[in-house]
N, C-alpha and C positions, 0 to 999 in steps of 0.2 A: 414333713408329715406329722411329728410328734408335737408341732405346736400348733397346726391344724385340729388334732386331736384335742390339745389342751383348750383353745378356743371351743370347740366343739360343748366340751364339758360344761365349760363357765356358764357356757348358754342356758343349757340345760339346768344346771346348777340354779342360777339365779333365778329362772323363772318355778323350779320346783322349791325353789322355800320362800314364792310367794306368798300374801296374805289370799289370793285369790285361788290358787290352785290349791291350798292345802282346806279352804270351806271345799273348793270342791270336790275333793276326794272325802274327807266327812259327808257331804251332800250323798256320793256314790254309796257309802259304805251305809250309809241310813236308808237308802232306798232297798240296799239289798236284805237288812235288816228287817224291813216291811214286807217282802216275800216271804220272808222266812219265818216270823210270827205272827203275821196276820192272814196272808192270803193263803199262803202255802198251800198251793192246789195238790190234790192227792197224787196226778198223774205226773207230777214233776219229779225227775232226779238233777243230781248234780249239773249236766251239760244242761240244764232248762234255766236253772238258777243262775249260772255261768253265763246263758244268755241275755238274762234279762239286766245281772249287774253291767253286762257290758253295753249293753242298747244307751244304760245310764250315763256310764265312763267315755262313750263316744263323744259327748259333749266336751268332756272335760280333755281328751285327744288333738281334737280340732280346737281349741282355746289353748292348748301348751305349742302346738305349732306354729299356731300365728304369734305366740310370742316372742319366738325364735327372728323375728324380723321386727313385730312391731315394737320389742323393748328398747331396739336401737333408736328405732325412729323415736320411741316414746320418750327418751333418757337424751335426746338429743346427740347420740354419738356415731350417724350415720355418716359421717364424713371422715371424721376418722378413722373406722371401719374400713371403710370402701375406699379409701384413697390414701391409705396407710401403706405398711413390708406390701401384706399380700394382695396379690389381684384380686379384680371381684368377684373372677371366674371361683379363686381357692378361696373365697369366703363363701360364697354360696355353695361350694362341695364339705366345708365344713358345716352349712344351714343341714344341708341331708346328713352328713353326720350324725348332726342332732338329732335329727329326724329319727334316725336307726334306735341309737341312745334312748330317748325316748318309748319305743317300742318296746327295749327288753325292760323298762323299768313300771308301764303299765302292765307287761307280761307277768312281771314278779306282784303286783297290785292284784289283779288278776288269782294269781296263785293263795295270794292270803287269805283273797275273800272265798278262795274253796276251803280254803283247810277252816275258816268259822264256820261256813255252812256245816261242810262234813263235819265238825263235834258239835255241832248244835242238834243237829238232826241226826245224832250218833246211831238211831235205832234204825233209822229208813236209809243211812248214806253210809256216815260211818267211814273209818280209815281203809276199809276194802272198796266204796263206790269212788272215792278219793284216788286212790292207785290203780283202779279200772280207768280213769278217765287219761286219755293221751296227754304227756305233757310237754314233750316235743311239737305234737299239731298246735297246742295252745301257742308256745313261745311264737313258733312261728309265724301267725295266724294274727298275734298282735303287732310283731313287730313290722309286717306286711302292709296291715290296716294303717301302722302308725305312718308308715314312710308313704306309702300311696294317698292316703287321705290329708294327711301332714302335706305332702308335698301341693297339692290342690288351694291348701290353706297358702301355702309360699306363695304361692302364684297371682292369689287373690291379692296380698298385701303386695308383694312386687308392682302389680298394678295401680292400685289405689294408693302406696307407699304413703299412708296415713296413720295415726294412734286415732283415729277417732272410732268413737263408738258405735260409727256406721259398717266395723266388720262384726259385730256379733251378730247383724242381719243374713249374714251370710251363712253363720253357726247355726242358728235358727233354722234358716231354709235349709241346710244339710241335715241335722237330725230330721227335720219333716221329711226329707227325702228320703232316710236310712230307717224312719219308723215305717212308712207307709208300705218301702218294700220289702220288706218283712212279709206282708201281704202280698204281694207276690209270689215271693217265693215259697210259702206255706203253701199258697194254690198250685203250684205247677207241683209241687210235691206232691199233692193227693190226686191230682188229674196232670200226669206229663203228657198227655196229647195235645196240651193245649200252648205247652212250649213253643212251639212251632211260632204262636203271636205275640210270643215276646225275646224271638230271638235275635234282635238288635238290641235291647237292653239289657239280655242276660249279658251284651260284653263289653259293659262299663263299668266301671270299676263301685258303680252303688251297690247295683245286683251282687256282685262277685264279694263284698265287702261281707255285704250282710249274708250270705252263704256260709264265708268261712266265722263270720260268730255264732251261728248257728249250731256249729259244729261238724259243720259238713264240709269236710277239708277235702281239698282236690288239687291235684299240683294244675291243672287248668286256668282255675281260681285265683292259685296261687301268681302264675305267670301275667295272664290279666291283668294282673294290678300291679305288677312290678315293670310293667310295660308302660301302665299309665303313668305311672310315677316317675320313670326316666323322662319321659315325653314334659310332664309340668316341669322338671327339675328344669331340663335345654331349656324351653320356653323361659320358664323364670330367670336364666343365665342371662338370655337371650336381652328378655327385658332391662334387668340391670345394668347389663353391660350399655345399652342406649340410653338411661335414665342418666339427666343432668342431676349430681347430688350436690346440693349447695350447704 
């Protein structure tokens, strides 16, 4: 288990001091800088700003997960990987590993960009709207999103077990997927009666994703997507375990 773990990390490790992940956390941290000086709408507190840096960081979620598989294939050492000590089954439990990994450390990303908001905006946020905001539901909340959405991302590369640049078409269509409902869920918020038409998709893990960024934690929610997430992980097991690695 302890070199499961240490695999786990590397993964992570390697692809967080990419040249791509670390524009895109700059990219994040500049978007949310943009709310905060330019737009800064009057009716927003902390959980609004929270929201919107995370709508941004979702991109950058779904682009560190998939790395977790496609740097192998990209670095050419999917054969050694996968037909090395461990089984493929204990390589892809340390892919979720990563997965988790990853979650508490966009959690902690997360965290920093409140505490700039909060002294930027000291007069309207300030270190009291800062220590009002849950930071338990946060932790969670991300690392939830990371393993459940992350794990979607496994699935897709499992499938396609490519480095080409026909998976960011997927990223793409995911954030479209995760802006639009947003739109959803703000409507069923100001009229729940009309829940009732969209109560097949409130239980897919898009809906329930974009809920808990929101800030609308529910252990409901929460289960949802830890449901889905086991479900892609098998499937993805599943996959690899049939996939000829040459």
């Amino acid at each position: 288990m302890h070199k499961l773990l240490k695999i786990s990390w590397l993964n992570v490790k390697n692809a967080a001091c990419s040249k791509e992940f670390l524009l895109g956390i700059i990219a994040a941290f500049s978007y949310s800088m943009l709310w905060v000086f330019l737009v800064h709408p009057a009716q927003y507190g902390l959980e609004a700003y929270d929201f919107e840096f995370g709508r941004f960081l979702y991109v950058i979620i779904l682009y560190a997960a998939v790395s977790i598989i496609r740097n192998d294939i990209r670095f050419n050492t999917t054969k050694t990987i996968f037909t090395g000590v461990f089984s493929r089954i204990e390589i892809m439990i340390s892919k979720g590993i990563g997965l988790i990994i990853w979650g508490i450390i966009f959690s902690v990303i997360v965290e920093i960009n409140n505490v700039l908001v909060s002294c930027i905006l000291h007069e309207k946020i300030g270190i009291t709207g800062f220590l009002e905001l849950n930071h338990l539901h946060l932790f969670i909340t991300y690392i939830v999103i990371t393993f459940c959405m992350g794990s979607l991302m496994v699935l897709i590369v499992s499938i396609m077990f490519s480095e080409k640049k026909s998976i960011l078409f997927f990223i793409v269509i995911l954030s479209m997927v995760n802006f639009y409902t947003a739109a959803i869920t703000t409507l069923i918020g100001r009229r729940p009666e009309i829940a009732k038409n969209f109560s097949t998709y409130m239980k897919t893990p898009f809906y329930n994703t974009v809920l808990l960024m929101q800030g609308q934690f529910n252990m409901e929610s929460v289960l949802i997507n830890i449901e889905w997430a086991v479900f892609f992980c098998v499937l993805s097991v599943f996959i690899i375990n049939k996939r000829e690695i040459k």
